[in-house]
LUMNUMI-783930 format. One record per residue (C-alpha): residue in three letters; chain; x, y, z. Coordinates in pm, whole numbers, plus 50000, padded with zeros to 5 digits. Each point is the difference from the previous one (the first is absolute). Layout:
BEGIN
ALA A X Y Z
...
// end
This chain:
BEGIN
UNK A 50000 50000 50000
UNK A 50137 50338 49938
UNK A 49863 50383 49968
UNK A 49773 50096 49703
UNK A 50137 50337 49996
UNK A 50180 49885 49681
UNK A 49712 49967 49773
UNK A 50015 50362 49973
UNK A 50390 50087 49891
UNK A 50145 50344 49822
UNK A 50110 49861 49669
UNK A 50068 50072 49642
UNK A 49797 49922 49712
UNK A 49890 49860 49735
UNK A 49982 49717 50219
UNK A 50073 49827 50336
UNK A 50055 49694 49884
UNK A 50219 50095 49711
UNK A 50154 50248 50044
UNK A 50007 50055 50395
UNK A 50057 49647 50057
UNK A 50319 49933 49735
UNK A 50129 50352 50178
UNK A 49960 49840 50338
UNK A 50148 49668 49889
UNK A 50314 50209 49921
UNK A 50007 50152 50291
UNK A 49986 49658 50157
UNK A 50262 49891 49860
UNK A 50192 50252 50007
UNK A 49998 49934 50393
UNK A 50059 49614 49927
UNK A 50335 50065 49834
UNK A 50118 50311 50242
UNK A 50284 49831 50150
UNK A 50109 49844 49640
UNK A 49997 50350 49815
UNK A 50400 50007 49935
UNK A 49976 49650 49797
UNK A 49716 50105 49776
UNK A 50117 50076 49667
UNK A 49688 49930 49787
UNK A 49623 49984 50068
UNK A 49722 49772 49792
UNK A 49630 50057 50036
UNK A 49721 49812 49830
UNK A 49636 50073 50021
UNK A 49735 49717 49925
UNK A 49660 49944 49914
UNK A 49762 50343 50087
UNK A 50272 50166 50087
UNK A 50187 49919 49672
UNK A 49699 50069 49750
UNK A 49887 50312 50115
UNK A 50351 50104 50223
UNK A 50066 50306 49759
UNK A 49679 50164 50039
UNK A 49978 49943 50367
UNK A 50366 50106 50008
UNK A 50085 49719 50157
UNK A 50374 50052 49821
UNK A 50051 50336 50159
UNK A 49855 49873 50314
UNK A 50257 49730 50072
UNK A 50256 50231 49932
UNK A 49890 50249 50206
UNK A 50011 49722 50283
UNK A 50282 49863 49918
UNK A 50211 50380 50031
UNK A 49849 49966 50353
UNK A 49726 50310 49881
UNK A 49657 49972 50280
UNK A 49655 50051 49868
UNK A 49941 50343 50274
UNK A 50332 50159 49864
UNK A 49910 49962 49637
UNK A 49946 50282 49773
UNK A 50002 50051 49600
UNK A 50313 50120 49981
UNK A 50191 49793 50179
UNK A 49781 49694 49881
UNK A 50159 50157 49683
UNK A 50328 50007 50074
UNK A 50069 49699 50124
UNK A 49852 49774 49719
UNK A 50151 50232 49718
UNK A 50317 49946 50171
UNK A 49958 49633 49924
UNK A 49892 50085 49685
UNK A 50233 50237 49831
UNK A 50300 49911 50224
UNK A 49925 49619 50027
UNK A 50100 50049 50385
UNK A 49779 49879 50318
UNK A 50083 50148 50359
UNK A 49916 49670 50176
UNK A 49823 50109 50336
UNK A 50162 50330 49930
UNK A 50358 49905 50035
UNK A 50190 49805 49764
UNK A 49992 50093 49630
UNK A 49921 49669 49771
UNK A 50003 49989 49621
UNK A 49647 49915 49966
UNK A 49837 49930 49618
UNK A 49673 50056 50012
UNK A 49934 49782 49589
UNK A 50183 49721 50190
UNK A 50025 49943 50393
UNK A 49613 50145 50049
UNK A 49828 49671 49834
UNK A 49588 50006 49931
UNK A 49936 49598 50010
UNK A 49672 49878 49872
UNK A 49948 49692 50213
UNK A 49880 50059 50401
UNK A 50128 49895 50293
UNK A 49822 49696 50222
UNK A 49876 50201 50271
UNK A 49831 50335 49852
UNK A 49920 50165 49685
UNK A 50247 50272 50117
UNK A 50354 49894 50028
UNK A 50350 50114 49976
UNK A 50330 49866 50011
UNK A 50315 50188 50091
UNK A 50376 49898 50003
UNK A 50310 50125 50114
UNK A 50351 49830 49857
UNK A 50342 50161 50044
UNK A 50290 50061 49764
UNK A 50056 49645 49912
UNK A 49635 49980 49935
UNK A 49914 49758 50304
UNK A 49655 50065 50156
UNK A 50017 50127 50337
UNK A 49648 50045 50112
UNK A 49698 49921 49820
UNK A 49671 50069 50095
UNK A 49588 49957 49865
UNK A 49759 50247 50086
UNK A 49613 49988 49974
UNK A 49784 50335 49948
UNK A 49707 49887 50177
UNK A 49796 50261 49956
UNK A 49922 50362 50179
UNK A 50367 50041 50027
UNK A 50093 49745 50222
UNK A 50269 49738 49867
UNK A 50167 49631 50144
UNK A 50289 49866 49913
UNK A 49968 49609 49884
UNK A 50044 49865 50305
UNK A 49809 50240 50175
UNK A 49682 49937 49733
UNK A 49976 49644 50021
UNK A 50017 49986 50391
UNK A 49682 50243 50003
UNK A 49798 49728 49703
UNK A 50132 49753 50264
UNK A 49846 50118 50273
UNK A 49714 50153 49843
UNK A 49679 49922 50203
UNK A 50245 49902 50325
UNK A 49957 50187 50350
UNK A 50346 50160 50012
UNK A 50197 49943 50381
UNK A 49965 50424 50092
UNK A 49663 50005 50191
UNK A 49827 50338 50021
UNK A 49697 50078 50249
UNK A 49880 50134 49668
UNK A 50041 49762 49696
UNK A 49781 50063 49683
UNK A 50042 49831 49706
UNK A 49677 50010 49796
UNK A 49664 50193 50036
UNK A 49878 49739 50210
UNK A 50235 50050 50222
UNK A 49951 50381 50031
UNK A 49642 49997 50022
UNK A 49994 49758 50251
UNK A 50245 50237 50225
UNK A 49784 50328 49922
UNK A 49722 49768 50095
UNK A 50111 49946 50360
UNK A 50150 50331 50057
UNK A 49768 50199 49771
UNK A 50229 50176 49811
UNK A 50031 50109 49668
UNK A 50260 49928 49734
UNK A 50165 50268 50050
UNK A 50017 49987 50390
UNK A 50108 49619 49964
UNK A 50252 50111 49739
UNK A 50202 50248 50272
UNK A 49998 49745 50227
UNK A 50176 49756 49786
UNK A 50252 50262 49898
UNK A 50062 50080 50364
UNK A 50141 49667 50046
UNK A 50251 50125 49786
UNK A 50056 50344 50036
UNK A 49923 50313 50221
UNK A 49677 50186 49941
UNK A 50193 50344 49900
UNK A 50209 49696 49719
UNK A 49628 49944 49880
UNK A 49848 50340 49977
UNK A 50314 50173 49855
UNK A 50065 49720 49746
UNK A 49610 49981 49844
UNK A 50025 50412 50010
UNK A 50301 49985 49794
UNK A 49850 49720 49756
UNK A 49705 50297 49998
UNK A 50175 50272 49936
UNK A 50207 49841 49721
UNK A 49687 49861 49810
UNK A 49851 50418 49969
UNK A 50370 50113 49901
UNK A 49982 49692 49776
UNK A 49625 50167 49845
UNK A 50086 50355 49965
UNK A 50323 49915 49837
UNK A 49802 49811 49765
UNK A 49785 50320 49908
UNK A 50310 50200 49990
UNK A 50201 49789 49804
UNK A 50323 50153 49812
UNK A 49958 49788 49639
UNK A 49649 49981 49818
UNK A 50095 49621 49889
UNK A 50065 49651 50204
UNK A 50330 49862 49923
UNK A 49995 49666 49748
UNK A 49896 49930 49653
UNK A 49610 50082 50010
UNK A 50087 50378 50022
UNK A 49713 49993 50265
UNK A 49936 50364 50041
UNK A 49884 50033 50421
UNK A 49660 50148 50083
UNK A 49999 50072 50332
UNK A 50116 50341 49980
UNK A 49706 50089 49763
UNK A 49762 49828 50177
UNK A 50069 50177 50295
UNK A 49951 50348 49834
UNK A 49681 49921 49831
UNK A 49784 49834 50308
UNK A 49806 50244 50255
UNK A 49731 49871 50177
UNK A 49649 49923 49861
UNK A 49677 49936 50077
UNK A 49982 49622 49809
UNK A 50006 49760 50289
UNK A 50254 49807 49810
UNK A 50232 50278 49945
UNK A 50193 49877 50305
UNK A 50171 49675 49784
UNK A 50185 50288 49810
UNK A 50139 50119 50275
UNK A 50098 49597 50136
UNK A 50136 49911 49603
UNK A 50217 50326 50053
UNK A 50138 49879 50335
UNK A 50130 49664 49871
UNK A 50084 50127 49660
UNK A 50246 50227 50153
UNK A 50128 49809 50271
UNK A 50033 49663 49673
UNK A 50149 50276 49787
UNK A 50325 50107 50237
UNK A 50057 49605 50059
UNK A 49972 49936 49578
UNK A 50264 50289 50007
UNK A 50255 49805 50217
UNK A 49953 50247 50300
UNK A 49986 49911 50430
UNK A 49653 49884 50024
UNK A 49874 49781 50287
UNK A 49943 49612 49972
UNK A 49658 49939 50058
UNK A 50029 49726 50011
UNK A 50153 49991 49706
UNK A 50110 50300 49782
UNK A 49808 49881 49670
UNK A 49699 50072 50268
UNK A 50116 50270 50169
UNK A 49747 50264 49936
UNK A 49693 49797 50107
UNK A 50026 50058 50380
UNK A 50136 50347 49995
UNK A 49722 50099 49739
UNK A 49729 49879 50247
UNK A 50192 50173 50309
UNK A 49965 50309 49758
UNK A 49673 49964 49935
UNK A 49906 49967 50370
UNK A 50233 50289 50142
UNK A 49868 50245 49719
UNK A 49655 49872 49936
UNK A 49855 49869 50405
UNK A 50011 50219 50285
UNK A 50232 49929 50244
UNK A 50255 49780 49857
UNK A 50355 50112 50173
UNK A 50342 49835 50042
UNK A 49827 49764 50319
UNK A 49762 49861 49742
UNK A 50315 49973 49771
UNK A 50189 49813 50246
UNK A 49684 49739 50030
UNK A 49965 50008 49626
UNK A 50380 49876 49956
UNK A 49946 49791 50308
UNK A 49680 49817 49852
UNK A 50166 49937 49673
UNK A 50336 49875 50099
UNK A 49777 49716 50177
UNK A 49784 49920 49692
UNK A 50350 49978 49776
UNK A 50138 49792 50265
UNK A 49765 49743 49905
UNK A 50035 50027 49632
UNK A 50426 49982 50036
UNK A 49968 49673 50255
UNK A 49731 49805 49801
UNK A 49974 50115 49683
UNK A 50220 50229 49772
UNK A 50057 50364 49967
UNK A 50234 49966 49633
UNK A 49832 50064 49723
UNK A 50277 49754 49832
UNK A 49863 49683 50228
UNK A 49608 50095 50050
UNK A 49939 50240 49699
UNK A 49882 50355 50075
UNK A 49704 49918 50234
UNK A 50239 49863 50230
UNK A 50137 50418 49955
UNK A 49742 50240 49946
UNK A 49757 49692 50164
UNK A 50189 50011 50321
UNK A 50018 50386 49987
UNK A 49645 50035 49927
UNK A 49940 49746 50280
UNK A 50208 50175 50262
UNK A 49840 50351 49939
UNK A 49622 49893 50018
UNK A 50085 49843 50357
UNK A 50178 50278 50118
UNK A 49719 50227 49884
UNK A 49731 49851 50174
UNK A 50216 50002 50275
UNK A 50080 50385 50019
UNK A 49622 50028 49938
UNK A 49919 49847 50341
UNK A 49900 49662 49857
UNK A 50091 49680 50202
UNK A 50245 49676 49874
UNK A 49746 49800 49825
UNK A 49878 50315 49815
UNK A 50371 50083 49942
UNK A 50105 49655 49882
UNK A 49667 49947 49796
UNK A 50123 50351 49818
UNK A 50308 49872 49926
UNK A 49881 49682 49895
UNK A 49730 50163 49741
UNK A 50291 50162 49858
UNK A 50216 49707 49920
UNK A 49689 49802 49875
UNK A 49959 50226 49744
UNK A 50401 50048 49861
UNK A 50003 49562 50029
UNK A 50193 49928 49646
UNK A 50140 50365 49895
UNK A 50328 49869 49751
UNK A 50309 50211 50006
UNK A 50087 50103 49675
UNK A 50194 50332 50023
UNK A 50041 50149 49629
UNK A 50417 50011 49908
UNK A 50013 49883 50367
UNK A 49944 50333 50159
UNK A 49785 50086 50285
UNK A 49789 50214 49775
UNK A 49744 49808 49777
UNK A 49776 49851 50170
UNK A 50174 50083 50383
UNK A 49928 50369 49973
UNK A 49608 49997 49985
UNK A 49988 49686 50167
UNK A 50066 50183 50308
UNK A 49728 50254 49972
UNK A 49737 49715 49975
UNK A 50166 49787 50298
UNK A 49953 50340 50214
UNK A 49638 50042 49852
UNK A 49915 49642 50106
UNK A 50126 49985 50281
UNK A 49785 50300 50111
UNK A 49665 49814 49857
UNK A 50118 49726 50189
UNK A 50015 50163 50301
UNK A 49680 50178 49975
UNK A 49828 49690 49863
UNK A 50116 49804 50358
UNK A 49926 50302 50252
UNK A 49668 50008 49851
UNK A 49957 49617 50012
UNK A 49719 49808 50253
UNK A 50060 49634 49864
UNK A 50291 49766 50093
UNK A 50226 49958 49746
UNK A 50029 49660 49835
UNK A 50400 50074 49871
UNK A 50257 50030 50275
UNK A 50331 50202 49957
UNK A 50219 49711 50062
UNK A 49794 49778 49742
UNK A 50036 50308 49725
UNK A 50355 50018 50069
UNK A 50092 49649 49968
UNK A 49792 49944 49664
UNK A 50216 50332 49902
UNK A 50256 49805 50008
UNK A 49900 49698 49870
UNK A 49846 50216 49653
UNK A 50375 50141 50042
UNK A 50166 49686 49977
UNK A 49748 49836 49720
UNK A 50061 50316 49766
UNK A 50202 49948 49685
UNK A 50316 50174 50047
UNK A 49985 50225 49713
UNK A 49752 50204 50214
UNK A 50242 50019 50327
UNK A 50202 50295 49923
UNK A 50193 49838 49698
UNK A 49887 50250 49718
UNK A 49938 49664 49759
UNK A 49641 50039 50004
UNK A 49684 50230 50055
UNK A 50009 50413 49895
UNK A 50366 49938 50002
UNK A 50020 49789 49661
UNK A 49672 50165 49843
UNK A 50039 50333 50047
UNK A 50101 50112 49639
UNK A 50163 50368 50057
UNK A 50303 49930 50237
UNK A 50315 50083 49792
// end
């Protein structure tokens, strides 16, 4: 058992899985080889399956090099992001971990193999050899998803003990919606309320609130740099010119009752629109899906009375506990479980955490979340060109619009639902693992091999 503060991280787009994860991988071992450094002389990387076949739109390529130089996601910016991968571009030199100078060829030692790895759709290999050419340390990583990666060894003891009580016993252990309901049940609590006490188990209560009021502040930066943005065009081949900016100066408020989706479809196209441009977003919990929750916290703080940064706080806290459930039964990579299991899980999270800001007990909260996810079951992942643009972009908006409906449809509910969260989540997953994999982030099927006008 550990914290859930984690399903929330400061990242950098496209995507957490490709792109935050191969970064992190680097950065892992980067700390794996630390005491080796002086032998290196030479550094291999392959990428495989997902990560391979859609790597250079994700930048996945810059990622892992921006790992590997020893770069972290908060101290990012464009220009050194820049600087660093032109420098193994033009010069053909890497600064592993920011040290020691390595010829580095990007044609040759950065490899984009077509089969996949045994243990995940997202997996990368990277090798170390000195000046005789002798491997010194090898190691496998695994982008699981939301920006969270294993190495081998670390992967296949979690599928080992998958669905095993682990040895750490907390007074508070949670592992399913079951579990949690039956804990707000005898305590009568609320998601959120059973969420802080979980994270207090692991960290101090001014660790909680100042963490989810950073994650809150970043995700409105994150929007109104997305209506300010300094280029009119997403970077990549569809020339995709960004609309935030413009949609922002043409909506006022109206008098149609349905005027408000506007103003949510702006929310999550600007929030999608920074990530698509390779800026620091927030995972949530992935960054494909980033925009769904902070669109509906948007919607709430500028749209309800009396939304402020407590009811923030329980919003992250809420959702955190909902994603939990998705990352330890199910799937949050779009690569393993398709995009449901992405803008699905997103969707899921923010309808729960709605109804619970709203007042509304567990069962409402966990039947929200669980209407949402019914209704994303089977989404494919088929970016166009492999870019977080076409389909991810508006994607968002409509996981943040029905996860709203969702919300609303459960607060104003008087039957029992027949669905349960945990039964949603698992057939999720199994519609996840059933799906052909030219629909799981591979850009072999879908809009991404009809869509007629990419260069």
């Amino acid at each position: 058992m550990s914290s859930n503060l984690s399903i929330f991280k400061v990242g950098v787009g496209p995507s957490s899985s490709h792109t935050l994860g191969p970064m992190l991988a680097g950065n892992m071992f980067c700390e794996k080889i630390k005491d080796k450094i002086s032998q290196i002389m030479k550094i291999q990387i392959k990428l495989y399956g997902s990560l391979s076949l859609t790597g250079k739109g994700h930048l996945s390529d810059k990622a892992i090099i921006w790992g590997l130089s020893g770069l972290k996601a908060k101290e990012l910016n464009a220009a050194l992001q820049d600087r660093v991968f032109n420098k193994v571009l033009q010069e053909k030199i890497l600064v592993l971990n920011s040290q020691k100078e390595l010829n580095f060829n990007y044609d040759e030692d950065l490899i984009f193999e077509k089969d996949f790895l045994p243990l995940h759709e997202n997996g990368l290999k990277i090798s170390a050899y000195d000046e005789k050419g002798e491997l010194i340390a090898e190691e496998t990583y695994y982008s699981v998803g939301g920006g969270f990666v294993m190495s081998e060894a670390e992967l296949e003891r979690h599928k080992n003990q998958n669905g095993e009580k682990t040895n750490t016993k907390l007074e508070l252990d949670i592992n399913n919606a079951q579990d949690a309901l039956k804990i707000c049940e005898e305590r009568s609590w609320n998601l959120a309320q059973l969420s802080y006490e979980y994270e207090l188990q692991f960290h101090t209560k001014e660790e909680i609130r100042s963490y989810c009021l950073e994650i809150w502040e970043v995700m409105q930066e994150v929007y109104y740099n997305g209506i300010h943005p300094s280029l009119d065009y997403l970077p990549g081949n569809l020339n995709l010119k960004r609309r935030a900016k413009g949609l922002n100066e043409r909506l006022s408020m109206t008098s149609d009752p349905l005027g408000i989706i506007d103003f949510i479809s702006l929310y999550a196209i600007a929030i999608a629109e920074e990530n698509a441009s390779g800026a620091r977003v927030v995972t949530a919990p992935t960054n494909g899906a980033c925009a769904v929750v902070p669109a509906v916290m948007l919607y709430l703080k500028n749209h309800t009375v009396g939304f402020n940064d407590e009811k923030a706080m329980n919003f992250l806290l809420s959702a955190m506990l909902i994603g939990s459930f998705y990352k330890k039964n199910a799937s949050i990579s779009g690569a393993e479980a398709g995009c449901q299991a992405e803008i699905g899980s997103a969707s899921s999270m923010a309808a729960g955490a709605m109804a619970t800001v709203m007042g509304f007990s567990a069962n409402v909260a966990c039947n929200a979340a669980e209407i949402a996810m019914e209704h994303h079951l089977g989404l494919t992942c088929d970016p166009v060109s492999g870019l977080v643009q076409i389909p991810c972009i508006e994607r968002n908006a409509f996981g943040a619009i029905k996860a709203i409906s969702a919300a609303r449809m459960a607060m104003s509910r008087k039957s029992t639902p027949k669905v349960s969260l945990d039964e949603v989540i698992k057939t999720m997953y199994e519609t996840g693992k059933d799906m052909n994999s030219k629909y799981k982030e591979t850009s072999l099927g879908g809009l991404a091999t009809n869509l007629t006008s990419v260069c």
